[in-house]
C-alpha beads as a LAMMPS data file, in Angstrom:
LAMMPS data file: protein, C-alpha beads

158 atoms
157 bonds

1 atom types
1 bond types

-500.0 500.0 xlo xhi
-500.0 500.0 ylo yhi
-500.0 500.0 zlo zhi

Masses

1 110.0

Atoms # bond

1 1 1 0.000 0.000 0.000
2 1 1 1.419 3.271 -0.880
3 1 1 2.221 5.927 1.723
4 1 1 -0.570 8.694 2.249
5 1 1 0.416 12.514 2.811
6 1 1 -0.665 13.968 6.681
7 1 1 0.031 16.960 8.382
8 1 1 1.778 17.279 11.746
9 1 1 -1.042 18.232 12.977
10 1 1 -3.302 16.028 11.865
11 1 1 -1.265 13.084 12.970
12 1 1 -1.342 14.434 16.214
13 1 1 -5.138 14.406 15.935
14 1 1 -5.936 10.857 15.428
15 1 1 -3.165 9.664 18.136
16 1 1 -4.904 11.899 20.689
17 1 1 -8.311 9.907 18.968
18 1 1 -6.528 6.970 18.999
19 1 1 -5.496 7.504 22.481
20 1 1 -9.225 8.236 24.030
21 1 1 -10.500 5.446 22.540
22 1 1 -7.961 2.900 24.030
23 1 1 -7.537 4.695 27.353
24 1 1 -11.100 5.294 28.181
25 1 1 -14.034 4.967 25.601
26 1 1 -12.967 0.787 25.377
27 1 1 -12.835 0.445 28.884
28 1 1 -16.046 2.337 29.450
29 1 1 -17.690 -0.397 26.778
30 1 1 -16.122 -2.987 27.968
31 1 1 -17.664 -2.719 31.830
32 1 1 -21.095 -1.582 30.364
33 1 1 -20.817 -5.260 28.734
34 1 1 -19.980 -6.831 32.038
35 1 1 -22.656 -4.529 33.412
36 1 1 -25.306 -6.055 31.116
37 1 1 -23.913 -9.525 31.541
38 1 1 -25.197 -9.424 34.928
39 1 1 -28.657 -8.942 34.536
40 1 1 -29.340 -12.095 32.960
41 1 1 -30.949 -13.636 29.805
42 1 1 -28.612 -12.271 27.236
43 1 1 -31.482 -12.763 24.175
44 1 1 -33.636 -9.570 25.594
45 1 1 -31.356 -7.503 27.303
46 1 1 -31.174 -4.068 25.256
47 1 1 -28.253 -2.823 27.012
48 1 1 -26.106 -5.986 26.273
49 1 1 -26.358 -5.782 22.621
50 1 1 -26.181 -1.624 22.277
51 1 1 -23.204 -1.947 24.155
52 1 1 -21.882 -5.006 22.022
53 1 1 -22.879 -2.625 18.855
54 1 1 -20.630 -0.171 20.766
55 1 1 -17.756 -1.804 21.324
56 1 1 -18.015 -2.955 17.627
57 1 1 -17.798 0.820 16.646
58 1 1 -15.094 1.583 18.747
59 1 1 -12.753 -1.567 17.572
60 1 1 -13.334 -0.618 13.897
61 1 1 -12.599 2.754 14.500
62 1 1 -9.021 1.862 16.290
63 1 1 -8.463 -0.143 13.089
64 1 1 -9.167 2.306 11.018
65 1 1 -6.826 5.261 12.787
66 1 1 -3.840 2.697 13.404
67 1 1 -3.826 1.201 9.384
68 1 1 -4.240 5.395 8.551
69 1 1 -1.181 5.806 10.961
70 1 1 0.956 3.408 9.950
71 1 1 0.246 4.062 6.158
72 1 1 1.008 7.774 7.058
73 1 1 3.897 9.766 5.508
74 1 1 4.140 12.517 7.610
75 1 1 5.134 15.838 6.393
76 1 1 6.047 18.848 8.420
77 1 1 5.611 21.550 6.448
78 1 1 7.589 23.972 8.418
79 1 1 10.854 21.972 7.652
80 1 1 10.332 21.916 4.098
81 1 1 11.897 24.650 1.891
82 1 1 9.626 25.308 -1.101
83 1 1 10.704 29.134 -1.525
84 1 1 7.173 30.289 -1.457
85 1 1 5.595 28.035 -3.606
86 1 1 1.967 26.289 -2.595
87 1 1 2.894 22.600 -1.429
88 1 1 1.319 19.942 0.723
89 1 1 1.097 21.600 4.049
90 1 1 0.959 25.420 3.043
91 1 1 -1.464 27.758 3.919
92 1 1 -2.616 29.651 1.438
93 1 1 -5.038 33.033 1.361
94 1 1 -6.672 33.616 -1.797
95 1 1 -9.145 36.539 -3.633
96 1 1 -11.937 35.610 -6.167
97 1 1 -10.583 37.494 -9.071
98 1 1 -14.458 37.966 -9.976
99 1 1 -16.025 38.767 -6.575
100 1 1 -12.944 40.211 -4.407
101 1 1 -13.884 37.451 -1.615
102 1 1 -10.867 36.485 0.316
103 1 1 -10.434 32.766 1.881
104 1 1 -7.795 30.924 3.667
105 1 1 -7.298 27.408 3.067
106 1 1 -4.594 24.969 4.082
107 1 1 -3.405 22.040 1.834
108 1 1 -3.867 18.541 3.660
109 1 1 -4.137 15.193 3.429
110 1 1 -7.576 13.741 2.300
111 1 1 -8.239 11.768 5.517
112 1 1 -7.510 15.386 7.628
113 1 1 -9.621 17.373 5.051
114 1 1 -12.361 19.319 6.733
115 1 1 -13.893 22.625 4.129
116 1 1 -15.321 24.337 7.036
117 1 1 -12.208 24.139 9.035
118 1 1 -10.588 25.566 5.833
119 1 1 -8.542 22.557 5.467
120 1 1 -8.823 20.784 1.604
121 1 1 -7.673 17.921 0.347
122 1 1 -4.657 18.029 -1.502
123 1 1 -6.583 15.881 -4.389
124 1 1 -9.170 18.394 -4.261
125 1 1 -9.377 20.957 -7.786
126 1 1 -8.772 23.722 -6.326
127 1 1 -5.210 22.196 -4.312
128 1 1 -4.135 20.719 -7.731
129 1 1 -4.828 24.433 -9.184
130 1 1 -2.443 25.918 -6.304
131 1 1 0.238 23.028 -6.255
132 1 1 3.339 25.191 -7.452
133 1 1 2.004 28.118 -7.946
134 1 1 3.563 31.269 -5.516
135 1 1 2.383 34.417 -4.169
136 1 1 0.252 37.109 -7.025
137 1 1 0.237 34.099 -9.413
138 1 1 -3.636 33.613 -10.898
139 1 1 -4.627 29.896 -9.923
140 1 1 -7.565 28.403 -12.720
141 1 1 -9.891 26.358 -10.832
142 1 1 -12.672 24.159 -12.968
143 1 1 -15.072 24.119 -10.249
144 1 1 -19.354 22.255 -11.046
145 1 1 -20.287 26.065 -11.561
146 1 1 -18.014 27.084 -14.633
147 1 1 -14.277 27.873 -14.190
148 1 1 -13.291 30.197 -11.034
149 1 1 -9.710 32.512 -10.612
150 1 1 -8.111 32.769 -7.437
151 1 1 -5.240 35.329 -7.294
152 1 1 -2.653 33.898 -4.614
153 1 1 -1.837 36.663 -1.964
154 1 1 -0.364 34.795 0.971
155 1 1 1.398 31.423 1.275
156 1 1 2.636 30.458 4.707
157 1 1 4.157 27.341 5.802
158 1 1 2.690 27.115 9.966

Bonds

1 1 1 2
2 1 2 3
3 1 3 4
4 1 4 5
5 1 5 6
6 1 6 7
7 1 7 8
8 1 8 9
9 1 9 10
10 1 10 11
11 1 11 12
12 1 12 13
13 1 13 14
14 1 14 15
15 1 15 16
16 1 16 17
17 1 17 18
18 1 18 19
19 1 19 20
20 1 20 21
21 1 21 22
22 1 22 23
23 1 23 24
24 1 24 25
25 1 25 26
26 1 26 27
27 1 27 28
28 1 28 29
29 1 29 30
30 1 30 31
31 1 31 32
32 1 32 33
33 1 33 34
34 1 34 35
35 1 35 36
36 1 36 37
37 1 37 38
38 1 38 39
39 1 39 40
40 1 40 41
41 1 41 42
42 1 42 43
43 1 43 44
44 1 44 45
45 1 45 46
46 1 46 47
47 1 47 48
48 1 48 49
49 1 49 50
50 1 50 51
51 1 51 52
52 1 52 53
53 1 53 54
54 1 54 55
55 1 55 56
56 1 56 57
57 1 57 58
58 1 58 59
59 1 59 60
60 1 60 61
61 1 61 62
62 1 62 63
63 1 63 64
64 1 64 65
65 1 65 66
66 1 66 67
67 1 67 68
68 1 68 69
69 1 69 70
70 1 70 71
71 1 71 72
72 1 72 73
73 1 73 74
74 1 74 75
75 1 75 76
76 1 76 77
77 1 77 78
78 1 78 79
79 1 79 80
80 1 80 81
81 1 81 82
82 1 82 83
83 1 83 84
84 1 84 85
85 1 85 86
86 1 86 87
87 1 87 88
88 1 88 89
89 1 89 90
90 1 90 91
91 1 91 92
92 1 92 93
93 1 93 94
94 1 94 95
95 1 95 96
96 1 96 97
97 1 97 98
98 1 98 99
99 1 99 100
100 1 100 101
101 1 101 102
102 1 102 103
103 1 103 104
104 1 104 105
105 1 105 106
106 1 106 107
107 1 107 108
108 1 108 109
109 1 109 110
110 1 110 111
111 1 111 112
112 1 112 113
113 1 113 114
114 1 114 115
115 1 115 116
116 1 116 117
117 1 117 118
118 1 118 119
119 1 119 120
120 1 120 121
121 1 121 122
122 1 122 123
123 1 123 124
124 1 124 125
125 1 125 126
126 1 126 127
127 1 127 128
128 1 128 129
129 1 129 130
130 1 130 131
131 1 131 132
132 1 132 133
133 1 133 134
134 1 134 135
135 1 135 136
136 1 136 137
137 1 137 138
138 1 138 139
139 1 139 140
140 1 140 141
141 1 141 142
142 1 142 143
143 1 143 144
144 1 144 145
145 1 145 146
146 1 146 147
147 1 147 148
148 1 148 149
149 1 149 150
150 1 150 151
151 1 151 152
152 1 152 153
153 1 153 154
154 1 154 155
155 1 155 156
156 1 156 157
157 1 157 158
């Protein structure tokens, strides 16, 4: 399996996930189980199979964030010397050449992307429009509603 891009930051996100679910949210499960175990007739108890449904959740999830992890590359963007270009990792802040609207987005990873955080996916169209372009270059972006310009004001690597 090939390696997949993440932030710093967002590799420090699903370890602290990672970390809550093994330290206490398996735990928690796991004595609700033994909780429900108690009561009796397993068949009819409610609270014995939504926990069971639980704890199936919360084991697929740990799979899910270690295999992510360990297929990881990580890249730490402010180590990485792309003389003001718009990489993997950069913040960017853009205008609508049409409408004058200004928006800050940060390149990332597709399992850290998150538009209302401002964080896109690096295999997003407008990322692939930015990807080595540098500040007051015009980025072309062929977005569902017709093509869209973005002039490049800022690019910061934070």
């Amino acid at each position: 399996m090939s390696k997949v891009p993440l932030t710093v930051q967002g590799a420090e996100k699903m370890r602290a996930e990672l970390e809550q679910l093994k330290s206490r949210e398996r735990p928690r499960v796991i004595e609700a189980i033994a909780e429900a175990r108690a009561h009796g007739d397993l068949k009819e108890n409610a609270e014995y199979h939504a926990a069971r449904e639980q704890q199936g959740f919360i084991e697929g999830r740990i799979k899910e964030l270690e295999a992510k992890l360990s297929n990881a590359q990580i890249i730490d963007v402010t180590k990485v010397n792309a003389n003001g270009k718009c990489v993997f990792g950069a913040t960017v802040d853009l205008a609508d050449v049409e409408t004058g609207d200004e928006v800050t987005y940060k390149i990332v990873g597709d399992d850290e992307a998150d538009i209302k955080q401002g964080l896109i996916s690096v295999s997003s169209p407008i990322a692939r429009a930015l990807i080595g372009k540098e500040m007051d270059d015009v980025a072309e972006v062929q977005a569902p509603g017709g093509l869209k310009e973005y002039e490049i004001l800022d690019v910061r690597y934070e």
